[in-house]
C-alpha positions as CSV (number, residue, x, y, z in Angstrom):
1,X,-34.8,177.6,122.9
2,X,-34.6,174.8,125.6
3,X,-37.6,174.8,128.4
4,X,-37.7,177.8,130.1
5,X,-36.7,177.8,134.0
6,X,-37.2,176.7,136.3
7,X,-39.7,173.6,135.4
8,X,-42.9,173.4,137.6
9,X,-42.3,170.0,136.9
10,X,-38.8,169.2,138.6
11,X,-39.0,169.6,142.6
12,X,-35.2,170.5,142.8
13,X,-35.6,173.8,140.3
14,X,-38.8,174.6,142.4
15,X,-39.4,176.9,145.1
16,X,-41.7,176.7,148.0
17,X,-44.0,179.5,146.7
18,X,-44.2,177.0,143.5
19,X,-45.0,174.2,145.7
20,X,-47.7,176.2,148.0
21,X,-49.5,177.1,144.5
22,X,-49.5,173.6,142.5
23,X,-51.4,170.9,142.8
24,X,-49.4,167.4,142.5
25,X,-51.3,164.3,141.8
26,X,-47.9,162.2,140.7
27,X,-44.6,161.8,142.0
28,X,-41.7,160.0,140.0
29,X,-38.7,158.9,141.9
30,X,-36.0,158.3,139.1
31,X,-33.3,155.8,140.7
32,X,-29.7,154.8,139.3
33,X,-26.4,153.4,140.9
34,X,-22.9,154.5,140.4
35,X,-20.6,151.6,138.7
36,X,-18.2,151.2,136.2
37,X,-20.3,151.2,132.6
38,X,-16.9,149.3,130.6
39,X,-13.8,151.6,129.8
40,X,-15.9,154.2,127.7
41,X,-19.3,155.2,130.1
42,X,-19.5,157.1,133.2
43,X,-20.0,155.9,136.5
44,X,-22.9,158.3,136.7
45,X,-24.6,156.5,133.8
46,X,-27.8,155.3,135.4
47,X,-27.8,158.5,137.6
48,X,-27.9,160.5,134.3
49,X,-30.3,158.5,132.2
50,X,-32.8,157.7,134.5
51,X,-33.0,161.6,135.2
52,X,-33.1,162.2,131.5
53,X,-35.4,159.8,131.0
54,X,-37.9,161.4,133.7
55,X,-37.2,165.0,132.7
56,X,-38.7,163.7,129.1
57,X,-41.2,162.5,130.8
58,X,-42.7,164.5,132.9
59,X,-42.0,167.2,130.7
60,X,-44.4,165.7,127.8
61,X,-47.1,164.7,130.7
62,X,-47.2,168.0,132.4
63,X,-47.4,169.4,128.4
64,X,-50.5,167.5,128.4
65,X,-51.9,168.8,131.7
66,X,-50.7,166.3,134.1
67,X,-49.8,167.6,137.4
68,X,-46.8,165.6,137.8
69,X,-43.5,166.3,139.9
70,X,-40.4,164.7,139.4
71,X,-37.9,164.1,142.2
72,X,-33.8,164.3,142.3
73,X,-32.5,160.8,141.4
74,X,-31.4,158.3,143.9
75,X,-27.7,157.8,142.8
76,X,-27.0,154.7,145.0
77,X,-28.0,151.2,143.8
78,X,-27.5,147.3,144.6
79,X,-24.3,146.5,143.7
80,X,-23.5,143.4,146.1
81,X,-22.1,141.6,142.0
82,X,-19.9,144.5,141.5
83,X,-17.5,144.4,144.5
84,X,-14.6,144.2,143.1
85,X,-14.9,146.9,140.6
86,X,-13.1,150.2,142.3
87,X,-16.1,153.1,143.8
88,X,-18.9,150.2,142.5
89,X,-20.8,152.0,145.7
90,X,-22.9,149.2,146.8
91,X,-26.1,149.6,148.7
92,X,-27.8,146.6,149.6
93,X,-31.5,145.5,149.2
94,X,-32.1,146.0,152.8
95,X,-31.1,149.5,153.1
96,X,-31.9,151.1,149.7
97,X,-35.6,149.6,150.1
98,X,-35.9,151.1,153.7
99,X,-34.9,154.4,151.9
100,X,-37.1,154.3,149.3
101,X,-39.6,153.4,151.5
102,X,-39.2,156.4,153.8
103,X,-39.5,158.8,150.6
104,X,-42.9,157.1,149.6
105,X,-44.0,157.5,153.1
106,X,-43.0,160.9,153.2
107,X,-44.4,161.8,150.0
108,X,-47.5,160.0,151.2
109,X,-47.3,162.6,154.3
110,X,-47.4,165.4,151.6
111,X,-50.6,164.2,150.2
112,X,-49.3,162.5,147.0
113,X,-50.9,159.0,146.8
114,X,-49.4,158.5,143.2
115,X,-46.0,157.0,142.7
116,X,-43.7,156.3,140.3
117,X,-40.5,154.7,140.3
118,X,-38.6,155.1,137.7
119,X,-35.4,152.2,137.7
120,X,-32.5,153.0,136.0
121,X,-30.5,149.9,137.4
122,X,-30.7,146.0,136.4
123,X,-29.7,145.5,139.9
124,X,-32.7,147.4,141.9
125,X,-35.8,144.9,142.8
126,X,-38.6,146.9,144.0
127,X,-41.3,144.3,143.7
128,X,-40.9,143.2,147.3
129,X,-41.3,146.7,148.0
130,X,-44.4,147.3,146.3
131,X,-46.1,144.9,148.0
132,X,-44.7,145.6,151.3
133,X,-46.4,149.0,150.8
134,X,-49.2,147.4,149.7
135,X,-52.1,148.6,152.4
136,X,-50.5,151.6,153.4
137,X,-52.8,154.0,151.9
138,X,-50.6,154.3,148.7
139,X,-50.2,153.2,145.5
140,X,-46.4,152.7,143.9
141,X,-45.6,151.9,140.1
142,X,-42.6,150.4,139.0
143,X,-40.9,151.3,135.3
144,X,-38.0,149.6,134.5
145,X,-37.3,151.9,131.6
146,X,-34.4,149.4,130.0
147,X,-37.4,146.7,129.8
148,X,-39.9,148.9,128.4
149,X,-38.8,148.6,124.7
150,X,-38.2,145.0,124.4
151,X,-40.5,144.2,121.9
152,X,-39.1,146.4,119.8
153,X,-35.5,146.4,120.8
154,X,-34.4,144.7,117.6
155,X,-35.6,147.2,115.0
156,X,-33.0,150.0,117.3
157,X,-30.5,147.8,117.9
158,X,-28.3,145.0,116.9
159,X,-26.4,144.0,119.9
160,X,-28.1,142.4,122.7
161,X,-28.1,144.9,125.9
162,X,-27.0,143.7,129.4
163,X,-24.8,146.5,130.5
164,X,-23.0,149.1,129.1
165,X,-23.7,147.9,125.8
166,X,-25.0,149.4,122.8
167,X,-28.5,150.9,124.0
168,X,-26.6,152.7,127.0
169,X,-23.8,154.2,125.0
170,X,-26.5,154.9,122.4
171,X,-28.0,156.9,125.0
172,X,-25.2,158.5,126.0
173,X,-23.6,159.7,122.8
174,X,-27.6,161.3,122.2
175,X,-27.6,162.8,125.6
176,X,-24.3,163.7,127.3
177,X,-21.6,163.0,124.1
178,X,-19.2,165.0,126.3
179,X,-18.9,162.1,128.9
180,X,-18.4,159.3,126.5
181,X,-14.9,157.8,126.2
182,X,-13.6,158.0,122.4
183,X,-9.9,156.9,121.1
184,X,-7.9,159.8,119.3
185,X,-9.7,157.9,115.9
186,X,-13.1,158.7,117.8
187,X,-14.0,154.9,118.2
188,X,-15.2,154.3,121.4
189,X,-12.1,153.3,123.9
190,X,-14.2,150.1,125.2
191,X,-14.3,146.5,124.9
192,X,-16.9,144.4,123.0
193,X,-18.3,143.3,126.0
194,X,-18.2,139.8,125.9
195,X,-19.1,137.8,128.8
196,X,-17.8,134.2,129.8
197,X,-19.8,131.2,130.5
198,X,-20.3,129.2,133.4
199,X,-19.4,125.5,133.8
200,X,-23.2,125.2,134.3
201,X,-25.6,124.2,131.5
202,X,-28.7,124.8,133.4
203,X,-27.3,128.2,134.6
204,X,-26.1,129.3,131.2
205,X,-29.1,128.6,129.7
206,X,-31.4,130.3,132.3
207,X,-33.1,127.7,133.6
208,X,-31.2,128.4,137.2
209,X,-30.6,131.6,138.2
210,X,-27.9,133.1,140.3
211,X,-26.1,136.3,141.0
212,X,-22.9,136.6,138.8
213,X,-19.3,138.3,139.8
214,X,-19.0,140.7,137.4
215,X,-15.4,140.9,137.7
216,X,-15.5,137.2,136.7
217,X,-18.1,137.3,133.8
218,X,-16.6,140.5,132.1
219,X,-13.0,141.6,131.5
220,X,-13.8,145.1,132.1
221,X,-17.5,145.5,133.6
222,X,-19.1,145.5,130.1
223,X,-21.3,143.1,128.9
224,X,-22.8,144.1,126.0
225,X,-20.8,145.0,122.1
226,X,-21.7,149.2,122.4
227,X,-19.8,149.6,119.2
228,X,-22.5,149.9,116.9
229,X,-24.0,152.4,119.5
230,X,-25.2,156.1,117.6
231,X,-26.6,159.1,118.9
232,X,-29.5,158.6,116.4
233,X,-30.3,155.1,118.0
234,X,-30.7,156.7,121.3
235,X,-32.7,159.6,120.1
236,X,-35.3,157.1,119.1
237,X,-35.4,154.8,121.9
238,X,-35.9,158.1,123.9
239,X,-39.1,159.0,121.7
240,X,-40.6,155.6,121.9
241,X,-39.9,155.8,126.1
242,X,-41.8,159.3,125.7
243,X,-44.8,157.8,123.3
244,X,-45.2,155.0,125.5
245,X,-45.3,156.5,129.1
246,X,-45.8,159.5,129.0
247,X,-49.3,159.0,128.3
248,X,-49.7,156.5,131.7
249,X,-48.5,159.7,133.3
250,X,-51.6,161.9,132.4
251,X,-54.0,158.7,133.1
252,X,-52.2,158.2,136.5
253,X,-52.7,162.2,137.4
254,X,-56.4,162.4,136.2
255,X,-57.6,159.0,137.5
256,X,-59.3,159.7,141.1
257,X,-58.1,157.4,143.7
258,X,-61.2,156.0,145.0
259,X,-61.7,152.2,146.8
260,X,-61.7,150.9,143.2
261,X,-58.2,152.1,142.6
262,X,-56.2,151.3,140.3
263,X,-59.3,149.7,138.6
264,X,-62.4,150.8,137.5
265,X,-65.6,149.8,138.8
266,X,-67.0,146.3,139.6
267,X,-69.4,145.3,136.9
């Protein structure tokens, strides 16, 4: 049987009697984008994994006693690179950290001084944001679930992951298979993902940094060979996700927020 509902962990299956009765010490803010994932991912890819991701989560925290909520998913991202792709909807630095901000602030407003944002999207950069809110009475945590796993990366995979490549359709095949674009053979109906090079040494070996046109360094927005992708693959990144946050989830809920915070005392 799957979890029964509605989850006292997930705000948008709650109800306000629910809310009245619980106490929250955590708030995760899952956040995605909507973009073109190469010819065989949905645009709702982030949107989709990075709720997933939290759902798993929260749900192992709160198992544990955590008192953890997890909000709906921002499905907007930063996608200034992507222009040219059709319904890339872009959102730009500016204006998605003004919104997040006003969700922290309101959150803050609801007594949670505990947050977590969870990034689903290579192109969000919420550091300047955490230290914008740094001194409001608050303290914000950043996951970049994607970067979470590179030291173990190679023993999942075998293809490097920049987007839409084999972790992501890995994912997907493990966790919504019914939105994953196959050929009548049932080979995925995508590209290998290669990218092209610059004319720049320096930039091509990463020693300058820049913000590349998609539409120029892919042929069809993925960059990334997804073909050795399985659903197995993204069964297990999921557990090691789980094994690795979930338990910063029930520190983060039982730690009191005193004027040590985050640390312990001076000694």
């Amino acid at each position: 049987m799957p979890d029964a509902f509605p989850r006292p962990w997930i705000l948008a299956e709650s109800n306000y009697g629910t809310v009245k009765a619980t106490e929250i010490q955590v708030a995760v803010l899952p956040l995605g984008a909507t973009e073109p994932h190469n010819l065989h991912l949905p645009y709702g890819t982030d949107v989709f994994v990075a709720g997933i991701v939290g759902e798993q989560l929260c749900a192992a925290a709160h198992a544990r006693g955590a008192k953890v909520v997890l909000l709906p998913t921002i499905p907007f991202g930063v996608e200034t690179n992507m222009r040219k792709f059709p319904l890339a909807i872009n959102v730009n630095p500016e204006t998605l950290n003004r919104f997040v901000r006003d969700v922290v602030l309101s959150l803050r407003s609801s007594g949670i001084e505990k947050i977590v944002l969870l990034n689903s999207h290579g192109g969000n950069e919420f550091k300047p944001l955490l230290r914008e809110l740094a001194g409001e009475g608050i303290t914000v945590f950043l996951i970049d679930w994607f970067r979470v796993l590179n030291d173990v990366y190679h023993t999942i995979f075998e293809h490097t992951e920049d987007h839409a490549g084999e972790m992501e359709t890995s994912f997907a095949l493990a966790y919504f298979p019914h939105l994953v674009g196959l050929n009548a053979d049932g080979s995925l109906s995508a590209d290998a993902g290669e990218t092209r090079q610059t004319v720049f040494d320096a930039v091509n070996h990463g020693w300058v940094s820049m913000t590349r046109p998609w539409h120029l360094l892919t042929t069809n927005s993925g960059s990334g060979n997804p073909h050795a992708a399985t659903a197995e693959k993204g069964r297990r990144c999921m557990e090691l996700l789980v094994q690795r946050l979930s338990g910063f989830l029930v520190e983060l809920s039982d730690t009191t927020v005193d004027e040590h915070f985050p640390y312990g005392p001076a000694k």
